[in-house]
mmCIF file of the N, C-alpha and C atoms, coordinates in Angstrom:
data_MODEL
# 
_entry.id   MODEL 
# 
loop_
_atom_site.group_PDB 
_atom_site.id 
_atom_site.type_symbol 
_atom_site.label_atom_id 
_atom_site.label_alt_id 
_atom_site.label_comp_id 
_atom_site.label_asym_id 
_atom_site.label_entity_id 
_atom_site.label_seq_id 
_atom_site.pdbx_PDB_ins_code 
_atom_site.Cartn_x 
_atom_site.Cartn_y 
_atom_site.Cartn_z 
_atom_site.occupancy 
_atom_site.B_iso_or_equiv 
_atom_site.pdbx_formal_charge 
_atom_site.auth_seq_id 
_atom_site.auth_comp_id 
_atom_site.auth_asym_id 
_atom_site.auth_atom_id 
_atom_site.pdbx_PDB_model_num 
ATOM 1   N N  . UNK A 1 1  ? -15.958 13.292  -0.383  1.00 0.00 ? 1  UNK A N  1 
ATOM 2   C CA . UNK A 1 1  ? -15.674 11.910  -0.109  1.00 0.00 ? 1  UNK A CA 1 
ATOM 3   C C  . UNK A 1 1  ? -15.634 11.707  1.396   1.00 0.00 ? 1  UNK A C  1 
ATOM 4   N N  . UNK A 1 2  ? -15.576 10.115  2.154   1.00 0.00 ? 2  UNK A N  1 
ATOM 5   C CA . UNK A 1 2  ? -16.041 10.094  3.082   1.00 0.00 ? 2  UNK A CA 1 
ATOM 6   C C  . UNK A 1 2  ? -15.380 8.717   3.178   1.00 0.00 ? 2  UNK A C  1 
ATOM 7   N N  . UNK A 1 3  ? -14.365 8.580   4.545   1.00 0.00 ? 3  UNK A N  1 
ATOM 8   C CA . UNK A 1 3  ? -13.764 7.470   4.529   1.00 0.00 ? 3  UNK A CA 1 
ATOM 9   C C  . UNK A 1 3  ? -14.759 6.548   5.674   1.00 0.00 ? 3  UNK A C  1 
ATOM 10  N N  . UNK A 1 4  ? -15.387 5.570   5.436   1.00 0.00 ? 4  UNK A N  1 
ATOM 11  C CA . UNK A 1 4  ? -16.072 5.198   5.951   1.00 0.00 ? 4  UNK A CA 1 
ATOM 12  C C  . UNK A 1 4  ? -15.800 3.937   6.810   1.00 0.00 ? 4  UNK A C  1 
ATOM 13  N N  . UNK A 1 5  ? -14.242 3.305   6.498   1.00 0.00 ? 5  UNK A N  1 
ATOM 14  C CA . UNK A 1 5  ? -13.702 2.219   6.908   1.00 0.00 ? 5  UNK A CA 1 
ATOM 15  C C  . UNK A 1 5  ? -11.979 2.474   7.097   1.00 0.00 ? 5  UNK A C  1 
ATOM 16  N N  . UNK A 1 6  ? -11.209 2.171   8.647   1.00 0.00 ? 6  UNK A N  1 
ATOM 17  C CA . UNK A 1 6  ? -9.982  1.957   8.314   1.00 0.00 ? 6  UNK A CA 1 
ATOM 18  C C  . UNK A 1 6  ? -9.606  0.855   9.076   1.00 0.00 ? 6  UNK A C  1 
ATOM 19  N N  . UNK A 1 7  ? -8.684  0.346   8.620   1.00 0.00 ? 7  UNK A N  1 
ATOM 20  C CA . UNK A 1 7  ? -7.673  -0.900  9.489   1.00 0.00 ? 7  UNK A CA 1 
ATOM 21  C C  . UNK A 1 7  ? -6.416  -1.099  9.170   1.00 0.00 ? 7  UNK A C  1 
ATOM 22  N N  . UNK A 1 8  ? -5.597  -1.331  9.955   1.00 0.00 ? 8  UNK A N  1 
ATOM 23  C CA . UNK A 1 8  ? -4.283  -1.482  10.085  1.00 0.00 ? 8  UNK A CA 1 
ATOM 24  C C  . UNK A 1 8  ? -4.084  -2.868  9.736   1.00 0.00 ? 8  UNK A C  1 
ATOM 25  N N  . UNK A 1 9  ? -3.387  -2.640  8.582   1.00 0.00 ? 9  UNK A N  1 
ATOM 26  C CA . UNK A 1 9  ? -2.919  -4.442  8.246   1.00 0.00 ? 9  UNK A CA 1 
ATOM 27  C C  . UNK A 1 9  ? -1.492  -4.697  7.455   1.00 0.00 ? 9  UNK A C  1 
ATOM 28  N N  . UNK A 1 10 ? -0.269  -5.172  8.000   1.00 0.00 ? 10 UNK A N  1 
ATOM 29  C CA . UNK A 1 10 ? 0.827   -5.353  7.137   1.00 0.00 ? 10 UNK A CA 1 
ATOM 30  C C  . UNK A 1 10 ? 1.239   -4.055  7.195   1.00 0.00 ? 10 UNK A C  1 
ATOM 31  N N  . UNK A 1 11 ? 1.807   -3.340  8.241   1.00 0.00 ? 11 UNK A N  1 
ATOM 32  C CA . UNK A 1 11 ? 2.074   -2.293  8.535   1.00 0.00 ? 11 UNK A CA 1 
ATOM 33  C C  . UNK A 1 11 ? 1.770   -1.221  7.646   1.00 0.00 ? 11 UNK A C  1 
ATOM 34  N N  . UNK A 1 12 ? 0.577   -1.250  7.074   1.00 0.00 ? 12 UNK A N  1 
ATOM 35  C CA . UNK A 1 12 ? 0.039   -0.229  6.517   1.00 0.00 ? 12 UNK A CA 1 
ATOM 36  C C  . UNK A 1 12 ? -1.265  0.153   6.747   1.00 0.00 ? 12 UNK A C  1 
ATOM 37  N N  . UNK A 1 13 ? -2.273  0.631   5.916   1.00 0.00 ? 13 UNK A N  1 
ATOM 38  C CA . UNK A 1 13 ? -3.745  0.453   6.485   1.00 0.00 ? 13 UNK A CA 1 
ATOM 39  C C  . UNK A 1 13 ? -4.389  0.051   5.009   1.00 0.00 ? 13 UNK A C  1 
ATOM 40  N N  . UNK A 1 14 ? -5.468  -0.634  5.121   1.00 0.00 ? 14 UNK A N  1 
ATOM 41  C CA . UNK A 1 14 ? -6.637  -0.515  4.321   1.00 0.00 ? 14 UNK A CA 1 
ATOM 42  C C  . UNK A 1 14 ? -8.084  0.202   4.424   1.00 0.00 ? 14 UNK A C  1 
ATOM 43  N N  . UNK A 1 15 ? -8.382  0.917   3.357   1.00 0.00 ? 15 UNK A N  1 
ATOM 44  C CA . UNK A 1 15 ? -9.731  1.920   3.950   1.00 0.00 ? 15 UNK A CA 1 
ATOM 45  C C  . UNK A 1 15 ? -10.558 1.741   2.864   1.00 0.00 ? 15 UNK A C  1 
ATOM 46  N N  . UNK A 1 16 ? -11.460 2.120   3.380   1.00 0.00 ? 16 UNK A N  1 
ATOM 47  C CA . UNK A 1 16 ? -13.016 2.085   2.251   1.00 0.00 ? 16 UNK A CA 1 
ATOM 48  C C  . UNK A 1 16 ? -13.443 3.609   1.999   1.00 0.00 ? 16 UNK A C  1 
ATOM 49  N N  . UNK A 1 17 ? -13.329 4.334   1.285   1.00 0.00 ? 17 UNK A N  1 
ATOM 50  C CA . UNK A 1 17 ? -14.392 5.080   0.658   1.00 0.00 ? 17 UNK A CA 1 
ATOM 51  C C  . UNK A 1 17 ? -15.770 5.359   -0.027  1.00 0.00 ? 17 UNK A C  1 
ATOM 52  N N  . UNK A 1 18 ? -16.455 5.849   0.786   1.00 0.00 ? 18 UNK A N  1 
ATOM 53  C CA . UNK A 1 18 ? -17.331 6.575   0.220   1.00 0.00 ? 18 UNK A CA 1 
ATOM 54  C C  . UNK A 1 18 ? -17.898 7.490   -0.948  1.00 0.00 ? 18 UNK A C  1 
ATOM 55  N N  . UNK A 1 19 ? -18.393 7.828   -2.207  1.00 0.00 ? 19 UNK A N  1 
ATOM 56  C CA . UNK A 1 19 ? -18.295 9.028   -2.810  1.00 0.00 ? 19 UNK A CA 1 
ATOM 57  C C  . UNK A 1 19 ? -19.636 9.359   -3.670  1.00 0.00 ? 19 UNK A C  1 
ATOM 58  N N  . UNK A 1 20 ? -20.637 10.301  -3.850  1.00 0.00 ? 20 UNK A N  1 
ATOM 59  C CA . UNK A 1 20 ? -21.560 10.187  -4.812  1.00 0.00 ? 20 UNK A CA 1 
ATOM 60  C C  . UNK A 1 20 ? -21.206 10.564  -6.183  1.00 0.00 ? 20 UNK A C  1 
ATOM 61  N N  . UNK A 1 21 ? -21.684 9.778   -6.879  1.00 0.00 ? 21 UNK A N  1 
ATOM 62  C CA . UNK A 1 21 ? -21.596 9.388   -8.427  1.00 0.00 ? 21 UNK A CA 1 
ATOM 63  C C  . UNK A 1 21 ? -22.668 10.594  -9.062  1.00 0.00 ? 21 UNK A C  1 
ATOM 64  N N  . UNK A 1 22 ? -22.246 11.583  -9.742  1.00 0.00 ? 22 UNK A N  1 
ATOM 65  C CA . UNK A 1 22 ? -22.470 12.248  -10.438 1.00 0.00 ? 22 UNK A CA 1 
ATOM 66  C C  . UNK A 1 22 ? -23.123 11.288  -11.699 1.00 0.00 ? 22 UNK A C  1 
ATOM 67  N N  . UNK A 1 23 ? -22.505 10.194  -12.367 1.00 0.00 ? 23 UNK A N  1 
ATOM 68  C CA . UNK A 1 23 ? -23.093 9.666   -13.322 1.00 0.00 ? 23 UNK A CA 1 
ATOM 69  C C  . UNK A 1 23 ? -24.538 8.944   -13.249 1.00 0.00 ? 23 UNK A C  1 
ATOM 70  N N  . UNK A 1 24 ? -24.168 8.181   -12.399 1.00 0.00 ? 24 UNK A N  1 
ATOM 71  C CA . UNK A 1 24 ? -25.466 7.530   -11.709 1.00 0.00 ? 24 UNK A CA 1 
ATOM 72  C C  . UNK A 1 24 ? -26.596 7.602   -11.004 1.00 0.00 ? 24 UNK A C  1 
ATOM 73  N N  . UNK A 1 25 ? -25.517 8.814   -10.070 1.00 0.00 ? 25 UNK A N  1 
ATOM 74  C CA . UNK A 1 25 ? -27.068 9.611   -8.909  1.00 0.00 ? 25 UNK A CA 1 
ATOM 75  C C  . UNK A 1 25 ? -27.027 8.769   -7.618  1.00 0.00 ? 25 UNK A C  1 
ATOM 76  N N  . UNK A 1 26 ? -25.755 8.129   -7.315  1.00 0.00 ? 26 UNK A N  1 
ATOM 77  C CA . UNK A 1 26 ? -25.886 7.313   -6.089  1.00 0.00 ? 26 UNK A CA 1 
ATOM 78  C C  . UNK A 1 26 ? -24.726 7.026   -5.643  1.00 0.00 ? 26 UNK A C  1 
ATOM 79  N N  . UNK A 1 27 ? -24.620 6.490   -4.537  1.00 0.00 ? 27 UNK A N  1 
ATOM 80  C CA . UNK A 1 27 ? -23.466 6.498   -3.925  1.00 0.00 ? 27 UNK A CA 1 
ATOM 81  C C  . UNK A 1 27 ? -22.206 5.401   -4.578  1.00 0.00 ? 27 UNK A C  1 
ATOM 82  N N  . UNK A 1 28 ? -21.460 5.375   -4.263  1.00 0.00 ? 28 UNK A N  1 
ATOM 83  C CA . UNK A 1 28 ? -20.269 4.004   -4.532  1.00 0.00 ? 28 UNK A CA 1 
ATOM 84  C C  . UNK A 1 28 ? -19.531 4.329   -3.786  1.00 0.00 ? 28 UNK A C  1 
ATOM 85  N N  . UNK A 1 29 ? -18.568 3.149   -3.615  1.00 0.00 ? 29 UNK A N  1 
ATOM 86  C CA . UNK A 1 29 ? -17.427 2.729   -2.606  1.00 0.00 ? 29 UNK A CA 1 
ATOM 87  C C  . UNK A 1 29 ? -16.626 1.944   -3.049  1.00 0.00 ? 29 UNK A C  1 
ATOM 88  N N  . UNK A 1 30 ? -15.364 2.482   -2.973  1.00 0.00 ? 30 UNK A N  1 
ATOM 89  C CA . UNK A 1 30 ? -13.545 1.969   -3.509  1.00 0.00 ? 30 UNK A CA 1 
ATOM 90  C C  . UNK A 1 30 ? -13.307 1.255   -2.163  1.00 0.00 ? 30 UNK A C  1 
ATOM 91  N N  . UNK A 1 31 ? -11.810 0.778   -1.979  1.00 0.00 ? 31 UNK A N  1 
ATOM 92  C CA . UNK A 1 31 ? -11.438 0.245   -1.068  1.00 0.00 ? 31 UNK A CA 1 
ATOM 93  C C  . UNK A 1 31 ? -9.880  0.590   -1.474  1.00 0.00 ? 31 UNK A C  1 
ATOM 94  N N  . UNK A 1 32 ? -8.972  0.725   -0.847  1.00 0.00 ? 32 UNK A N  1 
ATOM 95  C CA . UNK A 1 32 ? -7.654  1.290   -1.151  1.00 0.00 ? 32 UNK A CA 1 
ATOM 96  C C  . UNK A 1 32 ? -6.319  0.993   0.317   1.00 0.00 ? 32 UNK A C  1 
ATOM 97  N N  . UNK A 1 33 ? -5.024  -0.005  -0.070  1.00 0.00 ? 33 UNK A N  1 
ATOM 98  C CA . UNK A 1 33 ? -4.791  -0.522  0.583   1.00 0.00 ? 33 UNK A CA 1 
ATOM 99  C C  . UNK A 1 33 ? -3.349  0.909   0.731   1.00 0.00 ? 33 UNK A C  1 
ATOM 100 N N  . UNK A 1 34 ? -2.968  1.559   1.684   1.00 0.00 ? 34 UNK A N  1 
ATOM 101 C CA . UNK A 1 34 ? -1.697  2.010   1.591   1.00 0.00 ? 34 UNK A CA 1 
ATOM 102 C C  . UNK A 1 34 ? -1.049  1.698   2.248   1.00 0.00 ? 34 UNK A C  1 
ATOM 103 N N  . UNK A 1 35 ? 0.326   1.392   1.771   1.00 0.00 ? 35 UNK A N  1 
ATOM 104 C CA . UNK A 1 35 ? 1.454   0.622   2.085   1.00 0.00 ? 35 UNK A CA 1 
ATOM 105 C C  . UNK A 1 35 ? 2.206   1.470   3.273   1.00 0.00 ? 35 UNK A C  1 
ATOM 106 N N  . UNK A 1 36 ? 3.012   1.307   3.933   1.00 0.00 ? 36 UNK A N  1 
ATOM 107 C CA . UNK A 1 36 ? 3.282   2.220   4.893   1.00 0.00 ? 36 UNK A CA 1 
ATOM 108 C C  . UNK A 1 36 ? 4.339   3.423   4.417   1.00 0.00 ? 36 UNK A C  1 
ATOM 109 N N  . UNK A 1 37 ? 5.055   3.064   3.571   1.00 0.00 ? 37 UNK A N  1 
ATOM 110 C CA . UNK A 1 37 ? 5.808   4.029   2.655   1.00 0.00 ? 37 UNK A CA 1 
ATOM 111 C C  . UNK A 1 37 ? 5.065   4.899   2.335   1.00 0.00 ? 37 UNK A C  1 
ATOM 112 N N  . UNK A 1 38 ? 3.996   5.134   2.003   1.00 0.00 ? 38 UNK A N  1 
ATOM 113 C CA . UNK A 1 38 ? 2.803   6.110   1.398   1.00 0.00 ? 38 UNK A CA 1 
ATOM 114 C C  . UNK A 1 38 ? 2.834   7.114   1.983   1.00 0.00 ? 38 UNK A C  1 
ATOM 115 N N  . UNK A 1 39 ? 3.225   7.269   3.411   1.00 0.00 ? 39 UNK A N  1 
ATOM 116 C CA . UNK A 1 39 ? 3.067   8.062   4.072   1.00 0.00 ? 39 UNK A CA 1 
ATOM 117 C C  . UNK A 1 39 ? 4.145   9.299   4.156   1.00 0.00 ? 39 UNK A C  1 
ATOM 118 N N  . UNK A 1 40 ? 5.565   8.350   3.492   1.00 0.00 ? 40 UNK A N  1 
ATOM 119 C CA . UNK A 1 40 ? 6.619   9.790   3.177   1.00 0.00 ? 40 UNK A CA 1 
ATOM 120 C C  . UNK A 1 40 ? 6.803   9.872   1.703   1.00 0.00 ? 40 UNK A C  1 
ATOM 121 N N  . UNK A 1 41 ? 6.298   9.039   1.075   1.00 0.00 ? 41 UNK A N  1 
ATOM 122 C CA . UNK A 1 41 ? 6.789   9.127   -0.475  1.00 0.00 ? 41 UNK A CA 1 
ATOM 123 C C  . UNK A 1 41 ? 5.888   8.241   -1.132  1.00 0.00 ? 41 UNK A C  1 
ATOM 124 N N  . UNK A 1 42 ? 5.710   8.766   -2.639  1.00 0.00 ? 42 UNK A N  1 
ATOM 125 C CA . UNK A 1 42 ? 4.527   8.306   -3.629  1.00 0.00 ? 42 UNK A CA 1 
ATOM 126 C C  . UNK A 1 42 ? 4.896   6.754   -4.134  1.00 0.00 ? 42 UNK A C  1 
ATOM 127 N N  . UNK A 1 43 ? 3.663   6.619   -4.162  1.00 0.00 ? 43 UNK A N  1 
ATOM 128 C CA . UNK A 1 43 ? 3.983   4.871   -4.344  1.00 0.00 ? 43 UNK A CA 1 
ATOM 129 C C  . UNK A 1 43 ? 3.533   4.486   -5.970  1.00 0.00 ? 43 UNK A C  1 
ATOM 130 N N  . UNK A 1 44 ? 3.470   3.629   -6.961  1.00 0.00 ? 44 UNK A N  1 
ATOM 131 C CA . UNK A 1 44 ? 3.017   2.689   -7.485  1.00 0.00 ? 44 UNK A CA 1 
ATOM 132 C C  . UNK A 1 44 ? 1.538   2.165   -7.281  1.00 0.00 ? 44 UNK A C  1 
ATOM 133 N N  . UNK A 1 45 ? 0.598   2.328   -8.463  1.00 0.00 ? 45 UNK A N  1 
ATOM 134 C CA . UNK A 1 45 ? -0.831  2.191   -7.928  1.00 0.00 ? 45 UNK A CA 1 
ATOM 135 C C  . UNK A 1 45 ? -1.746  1.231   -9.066  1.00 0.00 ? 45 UNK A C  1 
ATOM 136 N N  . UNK A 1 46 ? -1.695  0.040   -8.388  1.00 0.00 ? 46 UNK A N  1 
ATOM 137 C CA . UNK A 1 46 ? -2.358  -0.838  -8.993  1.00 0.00 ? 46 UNK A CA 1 
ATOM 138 C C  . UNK A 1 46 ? -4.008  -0.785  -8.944  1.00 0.00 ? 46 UNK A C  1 
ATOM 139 N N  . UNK A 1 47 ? -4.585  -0.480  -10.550 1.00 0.00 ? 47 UNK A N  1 
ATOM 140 C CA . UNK A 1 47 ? -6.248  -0.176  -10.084 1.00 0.00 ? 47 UNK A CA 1 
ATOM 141 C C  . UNK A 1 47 ? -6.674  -2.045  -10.927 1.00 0.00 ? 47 UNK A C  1 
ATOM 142 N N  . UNK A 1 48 ? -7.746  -2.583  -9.712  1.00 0.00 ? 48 UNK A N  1 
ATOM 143 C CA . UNK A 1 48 ? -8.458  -3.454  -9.782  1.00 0.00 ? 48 UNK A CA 1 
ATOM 144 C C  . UNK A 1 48 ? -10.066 -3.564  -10.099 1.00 0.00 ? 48 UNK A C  1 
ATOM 145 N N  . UNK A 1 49 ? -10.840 -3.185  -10.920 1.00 0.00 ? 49 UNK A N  1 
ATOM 146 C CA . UNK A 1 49 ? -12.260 -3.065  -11.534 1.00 0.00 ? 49 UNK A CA 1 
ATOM 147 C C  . UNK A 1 49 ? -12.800 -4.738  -11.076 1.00 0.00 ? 49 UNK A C  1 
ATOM 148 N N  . UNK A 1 50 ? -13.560 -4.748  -10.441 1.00 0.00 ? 50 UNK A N  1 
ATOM 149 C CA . UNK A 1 50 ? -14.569 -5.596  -9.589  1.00 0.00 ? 50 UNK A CA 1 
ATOM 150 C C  . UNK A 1 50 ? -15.347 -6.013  -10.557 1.00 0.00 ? 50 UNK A C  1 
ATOM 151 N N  . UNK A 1 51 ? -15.869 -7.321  -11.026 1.00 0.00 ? 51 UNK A N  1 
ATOM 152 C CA . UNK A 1 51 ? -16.136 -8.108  -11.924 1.00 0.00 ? 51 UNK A CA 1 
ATOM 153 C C  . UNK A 1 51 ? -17.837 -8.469  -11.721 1.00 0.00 ? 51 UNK A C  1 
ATOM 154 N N  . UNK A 1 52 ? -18.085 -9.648  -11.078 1.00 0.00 ? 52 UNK A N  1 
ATOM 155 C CA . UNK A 1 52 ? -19.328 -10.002 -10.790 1.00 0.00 ? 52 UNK A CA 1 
ATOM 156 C C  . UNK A 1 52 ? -20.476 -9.144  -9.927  1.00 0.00 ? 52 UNK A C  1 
ATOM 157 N N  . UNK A 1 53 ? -19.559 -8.964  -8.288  1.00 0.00 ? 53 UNK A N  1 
ATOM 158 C CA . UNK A 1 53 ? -20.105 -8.794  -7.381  1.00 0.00 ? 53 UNK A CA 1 
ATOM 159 C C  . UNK A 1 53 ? -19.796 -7.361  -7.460  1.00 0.00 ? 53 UNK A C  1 
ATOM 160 N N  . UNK A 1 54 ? -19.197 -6.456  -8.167  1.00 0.00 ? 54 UNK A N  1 
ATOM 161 C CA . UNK A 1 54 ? -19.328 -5.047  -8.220  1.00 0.00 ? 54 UNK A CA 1 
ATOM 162 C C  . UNK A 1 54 ? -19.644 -4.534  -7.512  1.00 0.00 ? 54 UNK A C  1 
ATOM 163 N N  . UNK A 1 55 ? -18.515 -4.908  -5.824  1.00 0.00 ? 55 UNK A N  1 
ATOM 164 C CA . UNK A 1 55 ? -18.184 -3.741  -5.108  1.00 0.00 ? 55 UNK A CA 1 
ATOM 165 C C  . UNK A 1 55 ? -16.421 -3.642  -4.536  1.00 0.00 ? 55 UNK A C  1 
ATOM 166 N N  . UNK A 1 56 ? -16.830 -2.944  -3.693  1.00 0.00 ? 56 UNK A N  1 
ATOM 167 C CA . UNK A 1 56 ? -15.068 -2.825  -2.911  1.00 0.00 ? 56 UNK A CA 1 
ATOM 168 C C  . UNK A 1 56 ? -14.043 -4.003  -2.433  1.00 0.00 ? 56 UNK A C  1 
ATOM 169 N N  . UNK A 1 57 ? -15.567 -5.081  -1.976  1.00 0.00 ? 57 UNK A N  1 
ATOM 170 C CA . UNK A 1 57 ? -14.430 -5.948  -0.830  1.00 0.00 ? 57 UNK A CA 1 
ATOM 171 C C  . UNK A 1 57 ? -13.699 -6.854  -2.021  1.00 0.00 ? 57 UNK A C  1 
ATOM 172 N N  . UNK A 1 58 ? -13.554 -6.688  -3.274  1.00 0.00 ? 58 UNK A N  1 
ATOM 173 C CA . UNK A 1 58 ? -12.486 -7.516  -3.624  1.00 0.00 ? 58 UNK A CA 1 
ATOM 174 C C  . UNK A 1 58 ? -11.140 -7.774  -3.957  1.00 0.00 ? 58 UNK A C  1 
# 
């Protein structure tokens, strides 16, 4: 995997990943917001599946 995006937002960061798809044969990309707590202790993880436009930025 391959973090290809980060930014600092709401004292935490948001990042984009990278990863190749074994199923498909091609690349895809998540997007994953961590809260700043994340960083000493495990958080709560809400997963969001992308509808129309079937990618990260949503």
């Amino acid at each position: 995997m391959e973090r290809i995006e980060h930014h600092v937002c709401f004292g935490g960061s948001q990042e984009v990943w990278r990863h190749h798809s074994a199923v498909t044969g091609t690349p895809m990309t998540f997007s994953v917001f961590l809260p700043p707590q994340a960083k000493t202790e495990k958080c709560p993880v809400l997963y969001w599946l992308s509808g129309l436009t079937c990618n990260e930025q949503n």
